[in-house]
Phi, psi and omega in degrees: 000315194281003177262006170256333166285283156357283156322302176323292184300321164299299196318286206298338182267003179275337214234334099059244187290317191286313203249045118315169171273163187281179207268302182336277181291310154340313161307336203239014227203271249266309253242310185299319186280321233265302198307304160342286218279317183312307163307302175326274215294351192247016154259330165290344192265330206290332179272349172306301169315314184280314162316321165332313183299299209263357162317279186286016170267318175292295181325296177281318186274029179241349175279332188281346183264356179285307191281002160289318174259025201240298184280006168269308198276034168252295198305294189312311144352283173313284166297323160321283174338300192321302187336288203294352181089031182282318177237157143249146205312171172257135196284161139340119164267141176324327201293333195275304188329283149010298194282320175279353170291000000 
């Protein structure tokens, strides 16, 4: 009994042993996760990156609509002033009269 009860117990640690993955497929396994993750992290910085883009993209054309209305509400200014006679116009240049006669 107690060699059959043995035999039983080797067989089962054999049966086991055997039916893990090999040294192989761990490798290969191991290697398939490593490739994953890599891919994974260089698709997270490329979109980091592109938010980064529109991010500083966005920045300048809200800077550039600052100095556009920035250089209009001077201008409106400006011909105010004329208006009210605060100033005076700015003369002519001769090249220009010339041209309008």
């Amino acid at each position: 009994m107690k060699k059959l009860l043995s035999i039983v117990a080797v067989a089962g640690m054999t049966a086991i042993v055997a039916c893990g993955p090999s040294a192989a497929d761990l490798a290969a396994k191991a290697k398939a996760d490593s490739t994953r993750v890599a891919d994974s992290l260089g698709k997270i910085a490329t979109m980091q990156k592109a938010k980064a883009d529109s991010m500083a993209a966005a920045e300048k054309a809200k800077a550039d609509m600052e100095m556009a209305k920035a250089a209009e509400a001077a201008k409106a200014a400006h011909e105010d002033s004329i208006t009210k006679k605060l100033i005076k116009a700015p003369k002519e240049e001769k090249g220009a009269k010339k041209k309008g006669k």
